[in-house]
N, C-alpha and C positions, 0 to 999 in steps of 0.2 A: 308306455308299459313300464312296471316296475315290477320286481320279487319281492312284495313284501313280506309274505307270507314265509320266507326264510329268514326274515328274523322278528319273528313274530314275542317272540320273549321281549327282548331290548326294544322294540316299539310300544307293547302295551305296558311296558314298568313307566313309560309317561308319556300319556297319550296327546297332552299338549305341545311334548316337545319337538321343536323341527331343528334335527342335527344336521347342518348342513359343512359339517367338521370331517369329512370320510377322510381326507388326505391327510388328517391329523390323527384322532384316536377313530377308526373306522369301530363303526356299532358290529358287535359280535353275533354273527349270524347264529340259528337254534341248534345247528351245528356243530359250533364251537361251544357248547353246555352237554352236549351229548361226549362229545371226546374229551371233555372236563372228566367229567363223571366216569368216562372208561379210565382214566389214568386214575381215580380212586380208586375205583372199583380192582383194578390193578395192582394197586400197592396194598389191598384189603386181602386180595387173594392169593398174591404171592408173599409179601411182605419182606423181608431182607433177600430174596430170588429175586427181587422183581426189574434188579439193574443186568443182570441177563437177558432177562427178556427183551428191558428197553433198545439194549447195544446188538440184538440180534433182529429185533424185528421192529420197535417203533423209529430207532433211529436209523436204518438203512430203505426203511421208506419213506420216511421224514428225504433223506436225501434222495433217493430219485425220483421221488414229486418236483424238487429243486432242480436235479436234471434234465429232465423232460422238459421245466418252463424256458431254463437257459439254451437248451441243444446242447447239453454238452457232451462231451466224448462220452465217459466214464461218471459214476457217483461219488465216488471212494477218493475224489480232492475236496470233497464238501468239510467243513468242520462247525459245528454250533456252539453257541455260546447265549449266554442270557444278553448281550446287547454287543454292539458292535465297536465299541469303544473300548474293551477288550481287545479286539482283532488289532486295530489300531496301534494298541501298545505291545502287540506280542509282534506285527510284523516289525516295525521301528526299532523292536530292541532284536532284531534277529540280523538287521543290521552290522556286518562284521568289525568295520572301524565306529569307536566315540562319537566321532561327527560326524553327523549328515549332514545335506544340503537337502531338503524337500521343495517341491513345485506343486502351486496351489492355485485357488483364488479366492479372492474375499467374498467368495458367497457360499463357502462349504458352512455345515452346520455347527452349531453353537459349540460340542462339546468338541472340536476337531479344531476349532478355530480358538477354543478356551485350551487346548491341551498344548498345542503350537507355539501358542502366547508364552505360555510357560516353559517350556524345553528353553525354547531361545532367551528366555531371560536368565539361563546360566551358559549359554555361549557353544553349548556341545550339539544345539539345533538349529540349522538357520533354515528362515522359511521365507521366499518369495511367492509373495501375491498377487499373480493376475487379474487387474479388475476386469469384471464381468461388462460394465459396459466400456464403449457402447456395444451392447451383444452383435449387433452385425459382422463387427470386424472382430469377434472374441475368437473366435475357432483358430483364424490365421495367425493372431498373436498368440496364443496358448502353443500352440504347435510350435511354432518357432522359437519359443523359450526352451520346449520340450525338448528338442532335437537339440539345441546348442550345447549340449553334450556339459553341464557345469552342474547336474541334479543329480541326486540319487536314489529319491526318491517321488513319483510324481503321482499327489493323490486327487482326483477331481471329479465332482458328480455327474452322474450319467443326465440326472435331474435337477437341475436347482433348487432347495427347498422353499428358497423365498419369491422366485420369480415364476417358478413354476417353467420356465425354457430349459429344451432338452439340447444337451451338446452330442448325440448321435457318433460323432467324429470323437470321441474317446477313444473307442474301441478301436480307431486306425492306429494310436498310439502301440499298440501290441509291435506292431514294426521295428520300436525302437526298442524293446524291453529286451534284456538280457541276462540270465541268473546273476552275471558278476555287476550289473547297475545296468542303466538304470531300471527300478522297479515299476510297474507301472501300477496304481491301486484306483480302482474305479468303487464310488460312493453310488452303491443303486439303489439305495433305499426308497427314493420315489419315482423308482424307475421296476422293480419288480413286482410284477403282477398289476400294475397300472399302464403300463404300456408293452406291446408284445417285444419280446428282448431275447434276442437269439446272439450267443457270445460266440459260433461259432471258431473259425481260424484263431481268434484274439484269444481262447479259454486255454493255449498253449501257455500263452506269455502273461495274462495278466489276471491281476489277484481282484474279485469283486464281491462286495459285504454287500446285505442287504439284510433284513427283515421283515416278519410275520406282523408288525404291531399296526400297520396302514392296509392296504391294498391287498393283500392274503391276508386279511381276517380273523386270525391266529389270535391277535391279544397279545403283550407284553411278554417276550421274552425268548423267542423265536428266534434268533439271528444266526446267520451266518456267513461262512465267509469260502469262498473257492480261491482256492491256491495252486496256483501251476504247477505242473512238476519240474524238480530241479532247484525250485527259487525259496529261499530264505528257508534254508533246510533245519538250522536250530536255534531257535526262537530263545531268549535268553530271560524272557517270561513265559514262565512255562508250570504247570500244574501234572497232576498225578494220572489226569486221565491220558494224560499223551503217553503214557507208559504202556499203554496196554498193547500197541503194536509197534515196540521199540526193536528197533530192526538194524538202523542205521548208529553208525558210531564205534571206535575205537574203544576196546575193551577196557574198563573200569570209568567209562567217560559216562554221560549223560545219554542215555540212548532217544532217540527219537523215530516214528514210524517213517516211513518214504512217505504215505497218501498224507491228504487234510486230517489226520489226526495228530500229527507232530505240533499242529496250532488249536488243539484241546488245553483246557483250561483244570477243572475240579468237579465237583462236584455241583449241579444243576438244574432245577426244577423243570425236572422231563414233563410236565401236565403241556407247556406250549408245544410241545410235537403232536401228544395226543391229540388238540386243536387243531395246530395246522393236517394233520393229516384225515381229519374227521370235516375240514373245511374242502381241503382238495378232492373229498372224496363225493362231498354235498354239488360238488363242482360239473365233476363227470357224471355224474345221477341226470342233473338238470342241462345238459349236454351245454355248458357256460365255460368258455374259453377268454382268456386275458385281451384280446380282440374283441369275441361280444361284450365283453364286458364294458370298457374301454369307449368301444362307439356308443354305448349306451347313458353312460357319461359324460362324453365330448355331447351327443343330443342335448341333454341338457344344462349344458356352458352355452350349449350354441343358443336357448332359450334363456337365457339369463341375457348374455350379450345382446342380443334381440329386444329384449323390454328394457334395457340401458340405452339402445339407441335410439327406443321410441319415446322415452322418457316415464316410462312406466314402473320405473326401480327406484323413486326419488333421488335423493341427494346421491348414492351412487353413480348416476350419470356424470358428478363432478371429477370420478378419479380415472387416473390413465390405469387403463390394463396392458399389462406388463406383458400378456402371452395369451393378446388376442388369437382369433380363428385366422386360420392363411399364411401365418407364420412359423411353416414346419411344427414337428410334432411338441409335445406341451404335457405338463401331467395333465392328472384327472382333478385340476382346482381352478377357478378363476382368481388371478393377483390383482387384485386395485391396488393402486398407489395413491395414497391422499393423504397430508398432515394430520387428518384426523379418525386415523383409522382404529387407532386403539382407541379411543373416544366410541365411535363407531361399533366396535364389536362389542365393547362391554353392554352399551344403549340396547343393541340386539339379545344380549346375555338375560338383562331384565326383563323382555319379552319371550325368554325360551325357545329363542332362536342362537344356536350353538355354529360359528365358525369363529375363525381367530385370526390373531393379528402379528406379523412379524415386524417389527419397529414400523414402516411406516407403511406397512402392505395389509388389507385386510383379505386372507382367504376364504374363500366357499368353493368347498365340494363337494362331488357329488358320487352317488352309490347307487347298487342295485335297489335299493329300496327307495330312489326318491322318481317318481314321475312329471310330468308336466304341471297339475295340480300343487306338486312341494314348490316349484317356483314359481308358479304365480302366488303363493301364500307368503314365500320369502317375498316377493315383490310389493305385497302388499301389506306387510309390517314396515318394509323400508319407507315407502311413504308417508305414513301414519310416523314412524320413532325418528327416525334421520333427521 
């Protein structure tokens, strides 16, 4: 079974193409063209009004859609930004001493690990790397760095981007977090709305980014970021819109709100709430929750895996998957690992078959729009191109 018929735009603009990319740029369901359009239609009707509107009714239900996916207590810690690498630089410089000590590992993503790189090459950041393998024994070495009490900052994916292995035990880190250090920042960008993620007890203690541009459907520019209360109160990257509920601070000082609006930024192309909120809303319509969804996807990983072990998927049968079935939960992508994986995606690219490659991993995944039919079609391109 598939929905294809919800996104029915983004399938017929090319009706050769089989995207099997969801866990990278997910196809925009008909959905998100219709909440496109209300955010014109919006700025047409109201026109210089129409940031009232947004900060009274698309943005505070923008965040309790986000609440409701997380469990979280309250809305009003949420804060958005057009990407998450913002959030990044605004909790790090909220940081009260020049130096940090950050806790990581070498498999967070490209621009966290390009931002890292650089802090510490003037000395005011130092960052220890946890390698991720062997993953077996990664939880209990993470943790025990975690606790050794020498960080002050510990930022680590709920989701691995490249392996696609979920580290679940994150969120027991909330244990050791403290307003005065260490901070604890959890990367769930492949972990929201792709796997069911309830923050519970943890949403006291620790801070978690995530975005609309994969798994919520939303498109580019959707992020944001939950921030505990109490922790990292004045952010020392900081923009105009965090003024608007400046509450906190000593008279003539910088004021900043108490909730998730003291980590607002500027000014921000509000159309990605319209989006997500016109996706969430496409959601509850077709009664499709982050679980159906979810199993509907793992379905067909588990039909992929399946025609790689019968040799039915060509030259793919040659690479090791990274985050096969059985091995605790996993995003919504299949990882192979093989030397020639970029080789690999591109060969797929000139047959208009869309998934990608992370240095030596090639992913494919999967969405409500692909059924059993899209991967036996992937299957049987990979035989014929590989």
């Amino acid at each position: 079974m598939s929905w294809k018929r919800l996104f029915s735009c983004a399938l017929a603009a090319d009706t050769d193409r089989l995207h099997v990319a969801a866990h990278s740029h997910h196809l925009w369901p008909d959905a998100a063209r219709e909440g496109h359009m209300r955010a014109f239609d919006d700025a047409a009707r109201l026109a210089d009004l129409k940031w009232p509107h947004i900060f009274e009714t698309v943005y505070p239900e923008a965040c309790a859609h986000i609440a409701r996916e997380l469990e979280l207590p309250r809305a009003d810690t949420i804060a958005v930004s057009s990407n998450t690498h913002d959030f990044l630089l605004r909790i790090v410089s909220a940081w009260p001493q020049r130096r940090v000590r950050i806790l990581s590992t070498d498999g967070e993503f490209h621009s966290f690990r390009r931002q890292t790189a650089r802090w510490a090459e003037d000395a005011d950041i130092t960052v220890e790397r946890v390698p991720l393998e062997p993953f077996d024994t990664f939880a209990d070495r993470f943790a025990k760095r975690a606790r050794s009490g020498e960080h002050d900052i510990i930022f680590v994916s709920h989701v691995f981007f490249r392996t696609g292995r979920a580290f679940d035990q994150a969120f027991d880190l909330a244990e050791i977090a403290r307003p005065e250090g260490p901070w604890v920042v959890i990367d769930g960008y492949h972990g929201f709305m792709a796997l069911p993620t309830k923050l519970g007890a943890a949403a006291d203690c620790v801070f978690y980014l995530a975005g609309g541009y994969k798994y919520a459907m939303a498109g580019e520019g959707m992020c944001f970021l939950h921030a505990p209360a109490g922790f990292a109160l004045r952010p020392a990257i900081t923009g105009w819109f965090a003024e608007f509920g400046a509450l906190a601070g000593t008279p003539g000082a910088v004021g900043y709100g108490e909730d998730g609006s003291r980590f607002l930024g500027a000014t921000f192309d509000a159309s990605a709430l319209y989006r997500f909120n016109a996706v969430r809303e496409m959601l509850e319509v077709e009664g499709l929750d982050t679980a159906t969804i979810h199993d509907h996807a793992v379905a067909r990983m588990a039909d992929l895996e399946y025609a790689i072990d019968e040799g039915a998927a060509g030259r793919l049968g040659e690479a090791e998957i990274l985050n096969p079935s059985g091995r605790g939960r996993r995003a919504r992508f299949l990882a192979l690992r093989h030397p020639e994986a970029r080789a690999w995606q591109a060969t797929l690219e000139r047959q208009n078959v869309i998934a990608d490659a992370r240095d030596d991993v090639l992913r494919i995944g999967f969405a409500l729009y692909h059924d059993a039919e899209d991967v036996a079609a992937l299957c049987a391109v990979c035989r014929r191109s590989l």
